[in-house]
N, C-alpha and C positions, 0 to 999 in steps of 0.2 A: 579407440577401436575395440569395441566388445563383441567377439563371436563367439558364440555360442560351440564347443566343438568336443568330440570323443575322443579317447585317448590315443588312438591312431589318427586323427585325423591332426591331433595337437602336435605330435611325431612330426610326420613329416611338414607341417606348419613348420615350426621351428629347428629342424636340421639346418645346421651351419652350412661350409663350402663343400664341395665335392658333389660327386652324381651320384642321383636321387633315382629310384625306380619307385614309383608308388601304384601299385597294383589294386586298383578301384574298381572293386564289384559292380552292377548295374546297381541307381540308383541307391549309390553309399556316399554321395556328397561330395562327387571330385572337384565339381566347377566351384563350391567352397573353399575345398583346400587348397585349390593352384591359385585364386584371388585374395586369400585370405595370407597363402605364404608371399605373394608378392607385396600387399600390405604391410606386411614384417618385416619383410628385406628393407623398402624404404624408412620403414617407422627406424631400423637399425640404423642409418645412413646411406643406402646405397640411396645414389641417386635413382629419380625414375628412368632419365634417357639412358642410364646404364643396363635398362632391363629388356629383354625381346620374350613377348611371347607368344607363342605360334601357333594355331588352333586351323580347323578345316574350313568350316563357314563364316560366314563375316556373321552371320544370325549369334554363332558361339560368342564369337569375338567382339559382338557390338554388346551381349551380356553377360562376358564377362568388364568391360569397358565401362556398363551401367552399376555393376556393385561395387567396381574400384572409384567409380565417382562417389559412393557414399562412404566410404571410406578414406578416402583420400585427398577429397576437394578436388579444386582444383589441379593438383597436380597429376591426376589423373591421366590429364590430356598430354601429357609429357612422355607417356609411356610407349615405344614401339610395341605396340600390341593388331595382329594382323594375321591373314589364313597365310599359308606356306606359298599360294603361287602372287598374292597380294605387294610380298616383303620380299619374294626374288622381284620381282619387276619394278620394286624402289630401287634396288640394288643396281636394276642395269639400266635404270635411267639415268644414274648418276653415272655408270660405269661402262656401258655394252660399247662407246664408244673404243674403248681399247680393242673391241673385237668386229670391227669393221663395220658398226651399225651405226646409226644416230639414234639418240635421244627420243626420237618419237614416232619410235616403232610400233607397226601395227600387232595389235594379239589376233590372231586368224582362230576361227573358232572350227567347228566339226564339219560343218557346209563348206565353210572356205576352204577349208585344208584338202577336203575331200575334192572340188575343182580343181586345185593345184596339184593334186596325185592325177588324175585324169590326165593334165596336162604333159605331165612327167612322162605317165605310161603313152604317149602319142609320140612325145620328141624322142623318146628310148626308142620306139617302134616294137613297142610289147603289146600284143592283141588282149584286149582285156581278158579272154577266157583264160588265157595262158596265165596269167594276175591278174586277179580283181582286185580293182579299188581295195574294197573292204579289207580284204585277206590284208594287201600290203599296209594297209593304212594300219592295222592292228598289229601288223608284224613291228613296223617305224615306233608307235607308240609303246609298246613291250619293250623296244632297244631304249628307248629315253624315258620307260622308268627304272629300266634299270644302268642309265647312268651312262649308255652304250652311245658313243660317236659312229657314222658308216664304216671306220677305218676296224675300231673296235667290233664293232659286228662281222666284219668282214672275217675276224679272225675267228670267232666261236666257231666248234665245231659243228658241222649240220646247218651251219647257216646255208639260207636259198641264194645264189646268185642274182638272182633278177630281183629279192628284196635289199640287197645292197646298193645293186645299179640306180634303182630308182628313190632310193633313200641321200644318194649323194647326189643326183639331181634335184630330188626335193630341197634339201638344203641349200643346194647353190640359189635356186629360186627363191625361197624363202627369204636367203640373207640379199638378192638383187634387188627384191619388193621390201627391202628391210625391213622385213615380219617375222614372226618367232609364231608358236602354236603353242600350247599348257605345259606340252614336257620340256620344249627349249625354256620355257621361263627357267625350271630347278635348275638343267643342266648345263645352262650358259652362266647362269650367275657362280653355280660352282666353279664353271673351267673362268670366269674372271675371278674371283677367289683365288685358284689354285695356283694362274698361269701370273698373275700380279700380286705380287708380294708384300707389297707396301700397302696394296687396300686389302689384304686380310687382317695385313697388323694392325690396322687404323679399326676396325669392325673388332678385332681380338679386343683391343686398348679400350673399348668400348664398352664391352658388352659384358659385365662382371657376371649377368646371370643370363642362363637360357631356359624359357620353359618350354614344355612343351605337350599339348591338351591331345587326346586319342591317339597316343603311341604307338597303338595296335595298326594306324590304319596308314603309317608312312612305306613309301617304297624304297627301294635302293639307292634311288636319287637322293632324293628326299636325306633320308641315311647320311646318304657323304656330305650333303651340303652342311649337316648338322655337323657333321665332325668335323670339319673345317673351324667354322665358326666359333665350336665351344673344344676346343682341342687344345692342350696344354699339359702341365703334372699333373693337378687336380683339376679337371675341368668343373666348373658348378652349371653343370646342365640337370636338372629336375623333368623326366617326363614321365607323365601318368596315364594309364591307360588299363584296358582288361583286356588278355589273349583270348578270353572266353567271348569277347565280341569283337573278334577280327573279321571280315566278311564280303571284303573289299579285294580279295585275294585276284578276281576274273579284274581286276583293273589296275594291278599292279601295284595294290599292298601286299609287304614282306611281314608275314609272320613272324617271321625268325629274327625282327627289328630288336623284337618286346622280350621273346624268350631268350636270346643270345647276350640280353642288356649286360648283364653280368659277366659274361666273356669278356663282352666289350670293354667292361671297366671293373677291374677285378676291387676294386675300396669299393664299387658303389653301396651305398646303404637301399636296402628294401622293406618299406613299410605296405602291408595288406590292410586296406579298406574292406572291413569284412558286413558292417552292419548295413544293413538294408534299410530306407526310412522311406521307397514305394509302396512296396507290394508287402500285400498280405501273407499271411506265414505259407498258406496254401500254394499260392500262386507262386513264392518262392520257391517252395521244396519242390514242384511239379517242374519247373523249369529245370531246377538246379538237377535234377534225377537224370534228367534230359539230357543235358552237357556232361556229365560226369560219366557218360558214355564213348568220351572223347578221351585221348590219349596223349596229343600232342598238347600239353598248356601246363601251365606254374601248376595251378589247383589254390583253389579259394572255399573256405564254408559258409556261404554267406547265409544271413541270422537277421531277425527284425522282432524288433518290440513291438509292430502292428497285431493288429485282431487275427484270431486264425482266418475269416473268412468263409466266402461261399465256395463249395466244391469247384474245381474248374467243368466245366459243362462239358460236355462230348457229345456231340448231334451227327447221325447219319440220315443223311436227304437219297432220297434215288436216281436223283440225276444233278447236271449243274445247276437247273432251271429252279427245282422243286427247292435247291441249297437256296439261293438266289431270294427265293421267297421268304423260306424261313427267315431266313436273317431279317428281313424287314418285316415280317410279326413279332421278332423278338425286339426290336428295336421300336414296335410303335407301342407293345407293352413298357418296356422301360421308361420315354417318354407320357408314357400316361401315369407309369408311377413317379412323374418326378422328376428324371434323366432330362438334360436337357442334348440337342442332338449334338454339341461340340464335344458334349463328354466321352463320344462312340469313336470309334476307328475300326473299320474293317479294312482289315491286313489280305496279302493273295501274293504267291510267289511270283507268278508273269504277268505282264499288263494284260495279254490273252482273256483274264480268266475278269478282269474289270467289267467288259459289255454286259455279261449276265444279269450282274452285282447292280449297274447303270441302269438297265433299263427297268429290274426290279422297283430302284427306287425310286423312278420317273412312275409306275404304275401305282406306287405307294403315293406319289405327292411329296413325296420326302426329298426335301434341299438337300442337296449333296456339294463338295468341291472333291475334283482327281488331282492329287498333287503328282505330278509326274509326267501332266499332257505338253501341248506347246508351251515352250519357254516364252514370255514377255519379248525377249530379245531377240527370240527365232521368228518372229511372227514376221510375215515377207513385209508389210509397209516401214515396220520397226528397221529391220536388215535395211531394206531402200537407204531411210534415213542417215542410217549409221553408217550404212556404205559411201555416200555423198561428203560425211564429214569425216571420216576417213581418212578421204582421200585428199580433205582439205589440210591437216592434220599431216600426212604422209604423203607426199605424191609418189611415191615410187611402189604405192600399192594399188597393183592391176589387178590382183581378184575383185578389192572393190572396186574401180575404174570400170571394168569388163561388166559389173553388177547395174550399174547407173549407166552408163553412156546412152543405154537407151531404153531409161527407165524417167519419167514417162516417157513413150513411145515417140521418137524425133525421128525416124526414117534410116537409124542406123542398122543394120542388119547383123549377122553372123561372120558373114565372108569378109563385109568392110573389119571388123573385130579382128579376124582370122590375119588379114594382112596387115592389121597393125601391129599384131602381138609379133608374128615374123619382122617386118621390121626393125621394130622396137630392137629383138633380140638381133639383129646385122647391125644395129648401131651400138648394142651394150648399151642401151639406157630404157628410163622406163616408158611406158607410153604416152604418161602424162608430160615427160618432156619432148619425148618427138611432136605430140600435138603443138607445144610451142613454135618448134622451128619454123622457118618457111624456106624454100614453098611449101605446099606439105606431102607426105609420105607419098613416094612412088605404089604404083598398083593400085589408085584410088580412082575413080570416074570422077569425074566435074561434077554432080550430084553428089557424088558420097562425100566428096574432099567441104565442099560447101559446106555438109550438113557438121561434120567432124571439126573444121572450123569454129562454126557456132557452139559447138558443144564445150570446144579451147574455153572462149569468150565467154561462157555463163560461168565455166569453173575459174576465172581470172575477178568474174565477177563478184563471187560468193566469196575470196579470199579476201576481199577488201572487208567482209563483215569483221574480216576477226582483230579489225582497228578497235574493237570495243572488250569488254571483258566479262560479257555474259552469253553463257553458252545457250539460255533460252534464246536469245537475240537471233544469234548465228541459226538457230531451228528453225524461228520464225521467218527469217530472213529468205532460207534455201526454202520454206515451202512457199512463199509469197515467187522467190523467182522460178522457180521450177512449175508452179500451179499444181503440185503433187497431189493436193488434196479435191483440189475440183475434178481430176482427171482421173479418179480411182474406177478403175471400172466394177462391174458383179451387180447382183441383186441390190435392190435396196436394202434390204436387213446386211445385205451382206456389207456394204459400204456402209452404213452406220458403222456396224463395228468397229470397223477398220478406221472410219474417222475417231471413236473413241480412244480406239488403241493410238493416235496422234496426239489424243489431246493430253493422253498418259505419262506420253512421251515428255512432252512441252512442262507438265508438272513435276516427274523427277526433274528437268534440266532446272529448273525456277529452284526446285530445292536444294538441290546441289550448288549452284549458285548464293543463296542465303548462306550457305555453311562453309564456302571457302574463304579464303584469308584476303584480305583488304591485300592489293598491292599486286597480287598476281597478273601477269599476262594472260592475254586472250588466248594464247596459242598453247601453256601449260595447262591452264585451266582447264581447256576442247582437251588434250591427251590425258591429264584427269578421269577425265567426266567417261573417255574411252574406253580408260584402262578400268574403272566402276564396270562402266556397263557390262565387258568379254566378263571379268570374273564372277559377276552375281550368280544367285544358284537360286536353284526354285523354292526352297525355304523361305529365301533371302526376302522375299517379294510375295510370301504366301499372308494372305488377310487372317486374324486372326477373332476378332471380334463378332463377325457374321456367328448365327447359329446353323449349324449346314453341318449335316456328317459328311464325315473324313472317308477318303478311298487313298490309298496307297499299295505302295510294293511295297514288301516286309523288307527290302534294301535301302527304301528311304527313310524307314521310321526312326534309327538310330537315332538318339540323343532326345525324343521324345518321350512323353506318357501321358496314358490318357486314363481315367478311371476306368472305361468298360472298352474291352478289344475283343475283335472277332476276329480268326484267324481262317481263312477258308482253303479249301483244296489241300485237306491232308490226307493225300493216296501217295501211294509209291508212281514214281513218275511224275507225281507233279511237285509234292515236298516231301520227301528228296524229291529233287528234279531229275528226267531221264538222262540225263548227262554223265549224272555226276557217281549213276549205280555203281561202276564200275573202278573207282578211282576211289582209293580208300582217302588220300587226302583232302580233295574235294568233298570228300560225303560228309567230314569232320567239319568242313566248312558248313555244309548245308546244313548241319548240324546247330551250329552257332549262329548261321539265320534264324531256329528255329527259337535257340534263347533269347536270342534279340529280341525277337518278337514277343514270346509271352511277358518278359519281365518289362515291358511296354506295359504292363497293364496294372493300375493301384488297385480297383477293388474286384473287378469281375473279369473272368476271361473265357471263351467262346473259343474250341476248337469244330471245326464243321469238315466234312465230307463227304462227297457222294458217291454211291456206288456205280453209276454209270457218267459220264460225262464227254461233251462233244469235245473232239481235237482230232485236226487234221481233215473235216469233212466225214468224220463215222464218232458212231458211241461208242466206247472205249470202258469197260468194266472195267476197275483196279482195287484192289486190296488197300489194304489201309496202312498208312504211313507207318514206319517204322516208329516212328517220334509218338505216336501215341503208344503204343505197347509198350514206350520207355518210361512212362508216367506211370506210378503205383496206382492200384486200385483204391488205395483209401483216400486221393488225393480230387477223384474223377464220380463226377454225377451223368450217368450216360442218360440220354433221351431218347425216349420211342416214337418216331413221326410216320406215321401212317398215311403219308400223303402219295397219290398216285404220282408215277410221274409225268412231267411236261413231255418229255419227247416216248413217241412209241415206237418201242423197235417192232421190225419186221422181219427182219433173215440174218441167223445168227451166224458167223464165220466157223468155220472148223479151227478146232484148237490148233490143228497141225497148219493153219495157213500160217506162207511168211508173216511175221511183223517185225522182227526183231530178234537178236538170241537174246537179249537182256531186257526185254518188255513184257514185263510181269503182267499183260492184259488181254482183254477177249474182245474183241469187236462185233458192233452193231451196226447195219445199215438204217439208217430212218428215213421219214414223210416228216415234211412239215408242209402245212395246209398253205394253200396259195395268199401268197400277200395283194391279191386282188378282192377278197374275200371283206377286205378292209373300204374297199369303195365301192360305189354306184355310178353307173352311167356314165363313168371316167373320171368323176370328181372324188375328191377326197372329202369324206363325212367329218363333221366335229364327232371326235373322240381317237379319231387314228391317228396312229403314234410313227413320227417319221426321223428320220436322223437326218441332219444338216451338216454339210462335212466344215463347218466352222463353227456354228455354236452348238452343237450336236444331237440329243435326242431332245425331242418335243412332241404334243398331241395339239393334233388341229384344233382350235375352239370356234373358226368363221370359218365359212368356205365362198365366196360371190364367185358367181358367173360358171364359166364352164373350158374346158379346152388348153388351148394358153394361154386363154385371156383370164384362167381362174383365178383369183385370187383369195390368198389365205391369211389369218389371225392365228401365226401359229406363238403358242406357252412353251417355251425351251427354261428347264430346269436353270442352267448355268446363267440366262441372260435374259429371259423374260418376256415379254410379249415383242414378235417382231411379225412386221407386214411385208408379206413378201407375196409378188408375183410367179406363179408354179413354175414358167417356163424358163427362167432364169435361176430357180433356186437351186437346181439341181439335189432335190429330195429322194432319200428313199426310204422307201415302206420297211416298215419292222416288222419283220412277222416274228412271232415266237418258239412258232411250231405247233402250239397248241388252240387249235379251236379258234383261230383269228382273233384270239384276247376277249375276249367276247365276254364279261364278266356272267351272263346269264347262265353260262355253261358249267360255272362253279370249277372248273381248273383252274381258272385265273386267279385265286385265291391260293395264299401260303399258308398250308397245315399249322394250327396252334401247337403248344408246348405243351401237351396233355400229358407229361407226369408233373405239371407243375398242379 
């Protein structure tokens, strides 16, 4: 094993037993040294199954998994290596029965859970205004990350009464559908941990090392499950992380995990990762000027032997439109000198501020991918799916039950639903067993009881597939009996899709199946393949190969870089965000977004702003982000763009109108020209640019016929030519605001870089 490595990095590599805090600057080589020291520890003797290590994405986890194979061989594969909610849910497969579930339990995801709180707030007889869903479902998730039982919440000071009530309803549901949700994964495996003794000893006796990858971004849970595990004299727990990129705080990471390390374990040793091998010296010191504005964190000087580099850019656009453009003249300059378009990433704090940024680069022609839109596994035919095998999987899971029963359309209604879930709950069992019984459930019509019947008999049916031991089988199986795929209703572009997104499906199952272990059951195998699907994350599944520029939220870019980043909307109120003006610890966080983001970038970086932008239905003038007046002048090449802008205001507000006491801005009333302006004679002309609420923006290139009978050859950026009939597509017009896009009018054109 030869790795190449600096003098810190050789540190904590080879630090013997005891806990480890290794404080790793952006791009200073950590997923090196946590692979490189696990390397070590086995080349020492520790066995590999002796080792756990613990990371966020399975994307981390599957490369650090590919460097320990070249390293390691074969024994590689030996190694407990998995994200944190992956390796509780080993735990309570093996365990949760101690705590009144079975083995194959369903993971409810933010849809499901959100149905199940609904239902809660109807059985409580809580009127949603009184609690909404949302409120409480964020209040439940707050309590289980940080580790909070109902009983325990019930005691904090200030807690709401009506989010206990429905919090210990939600539970008892949960464990009657024997289902858990992301925060019961950490919090159940711990209280089995805690409340059974013998399996912590056996997990203790085991597990000589813990690592642990992005330190910064665990919560309270998270926390104690850790100190269970590796808790002892000396525990040899190693985690590495940076407080300067904690950012995850609005989700229930504990900052104080990273900075308290040291309390926590007064021997720990602490090694600083200081060398930089990203970004150029520029883009470092710019960033680092940035963060050191912050107050709460260790403090790092991070240093690189790269080129000084190009100034970081500072571009002021006059609105979000005019922003919008620029960036795709700078971006079709770069690609002409060279740049290919996967090397770009334009950053933007809200999804909000995406559409601009979209439709820009639909009018540029410029391939794009949004990482952050619909999940693969959110998508409704996907869910369908999953939901049916589920339930094949779990019967005593009625959110998916409730989801399929009358999915395709079998003549079950709401009301029939209604009385079976009542039911169900007078007999204490779930509905998929009362459907067994006979006769069947009181309160049913002779039609409904028939149809509800049949519905028994198909899912009696589907269970007989899982005599085999392939989970494509069992897909192919439930679509051939269900006819799910014949009976997709929508447009035809629209149902291609949707057939694609099946056949997507059908392909991970095929590959997942090639990769499991000779010998398996059909029924582990399906809970497998399940328990894949809840945890995958949008990285997980993002293509990497296409040339297409990047759109993201500066929340999801962590653990990325790209050579060239653009970072847009730096006003006050947008980055910082209006939230957070007022909360000096929060602003500290926004703050750390903002390092996040530029030290994303290895050679060039693109701060933008405009001075006027839409939000909330008016134009809204703001000042300029704090975050840039934080960057020194010798570090910043400002840009003069003369370009008019895309929206025109008309009637200015008075400064003294309400907006806010802490909203640094001036509002504008606007015109944007009629999105009619775009057709004739009620037909849509080749070159109008329309949004599709599933494949999303496109420009017509056919138009036949007239009315509803029109039909269209519409170019969508994301998925390419689809033929769709108008009156089912349910299209709409994109206006812009300016001049109906009309390139002859020369607005539609993004202002060059005229001090280049």
């Amino acid at each position: 094993m030869v790795v190449e490595l600096n003098e810190q990095q050789r540190e904590a590599v080879m630090h013997g037993n005891g806990p480890l805090l290794v404080l790793a600057g952006a791009g200073s080589g950590k997923t090196r040294v946590i692979t490189t020291r696990i390397a070590a520890l086995v080349a020492d003797g520790t066995s590999p199954r002796d080792v756990l290590a613990l990371t966020f994405t399975n994307k981390a986890a599957a490369e650090m998994r590919h460097r320990l194979g070249t390293m390691l061989g074969g024994r590689a594969g030996e190694l407990w290596m998995s994200t944190f909610h992956s390796a509780a849910a080993q735990i309570l497969r093996r365990h949760i029965h101690r705590l009144g579930y079975t083995s194959s339990f369903s993971i409810f995801d933010e849809q499901d859970c959100a149905k199940l709180l609904r239902q809660c707030l109807a059985e409580e007889g809580i009127d949603e205004r009184a609690g909404t869903p949302a409120a409480i479902a964020w209040a439940i998730d707050r309590a289980k990350n940080e580790g909070l039982d109902p009983e325990a919440l019930a005691r904090r000071p200030f807690s709401r009464d009506v989010e206990v009530r429905v919090y210990r309803r939600y539970q008892r549901l949960l464990k009657r559908q024997n289902a858990v949700d992301f925060g019961d994964l950490i919090m159940l495996a711990a209280r089995v941990l805690r409340e059974e003794s013998q399996v912590l000893a056996g997990y203790r006796a085991r597990l000589r090392h813990v690592l642990v990858d992005e330190y910064q971004d665990t919560n309270r849970a998270q926390y104690l499950l850790l100190r269970l595990l590796a808790d002892g004299e000396r525990p040899n727990l190693c985690v590495v992380g940076d407080d300067d990129q904690s950012i995850y705080g609005w989700r229930g990471a504990e900052i104080r995990n990273i900075l308290d390390f040291e309390r926590d374990f007064p021997d720990a040793k602490v090694v600083r990762l200081e060398q930089n091998y990203r970004s150029t010296k520029t883009i470092l010191a710019a960033a680092g000027a940035v963060v050191a504005n912050n107050s709460d964190r260790k403090g790092k000087t991070l240093w690189t032997a790269n080129p000084q580099g190009a100034p970081v850019t500072v571009a002021v656009a006059e609105d979000d439109l005019a922003e919008a453009r620029l960036v795709m003249a700078e971006v079709r300059r770069l690609v002409g000198a060279g740049r290919r378009l996967h090397d770009i990433v334009i950053f933007y704090r809200t999804n909000a501020q995406s559409r601009a940024v979209e439709e820009a680069a639909m009018r540029a022609a410029m391939p794009y991918t949004i990482v952050g839109g619909i999940r693969f596994y959110e998508r409704k035919e996907i869910k369908d799916l999953l939901a049916y095998l589920r339930v094949l999987a779990n019967p005593a899971d009625d959110v998916s039950l409730a989801r399929i029963i009358n999915t395709p359309a079998r003549g079950i209604g709401d009301q029939t639903v209604s009385a079976l879930r009542l039911a169900a709950r007078e007999a204490d069992c779930s509905i998929t067993e009362l459907l067994r019984r006979t006769p069947p459930p009181p309160g049913l019509a002779a039609t409904s009881a028939a149809r509800v019947r049949a519905f028994a008999d198909l899912l009696d049916a589907l269970r007989t597939t899982l005599d085999g031991t392939s989970v494509a089988i069992v897909v192919e199986r439930l679509l051939e009996m269900t006819a799910y795929r014949e009976r997709l209703d929508g447009a035809e572009g629209e149902r291609t899709s949707r057939i694609e997104n099946i056949d997507e499906l059908l392909a991970v199952a095929r590959d997942f199946d090639e990769r499991s272990p000779l010998g398996e059951t059909a029924r582990t195998r399906l809970e497998r393949f399940l328990e894949e699907a809840a945890l995958v994350s949008d990285w997980d599944r993002t293509a990497e190969a296409r040339d297409r520029l990047t759109l993201m939220t500066l929340h999801t870019s962590k653990g990325l870089e790209f050579p060239i980043v653009f970072i847009l909307g730096m006003e006050e109120g947008i980055f910082p965000h209006q939230r957070v003006l007022g909360d000096a610890q929060a602003l500290e966080e926004e703050r750390r977004v903002c390092y996040v983001g530029m030290t994303r970038a290895r050679a060039e970086l693109y701060l933008f702003r405009a001075e006027r932008r839409l939000r909330f239905g008016t134009i809204s003038e703001r000042p300029p982000s704090r975050f840039l007046e934080e960057i020194p002048e010798q570090y910043v090449k400002p840009v003069s763009t003369p370009a008019k802008p895309f929206r025109r205001p008309l009637e200015r507000r008075a400064p003294s109108d309400p907006i806010g006491s802490s909203d640094p801005v001036m509002d504008y009333s606007y015109r944007q020209e009629s999105p009619e302006s775009f057709a004739e004679g009620g037909s849509l002309l080749p070159g109008t640019k329309v949004r599709h609420p599933t494949f999303g923006v496109g420009i017509v290139r056919r138009s036949e016929g007239r009315g509803e009978q029109e039909k269209l050859m519409v170019q969508f950026v994301r998925v390419g030519m689809k033929k769709l009939i108008r009156r089912f597509a349910n299209l709409e017009i994109v206006s812009d605001g300016f001049d109906g896009g009309n390139p002859a009018s020369g607005h539609g054109r993004a202002a060059p870089f005229y001090s280049r």
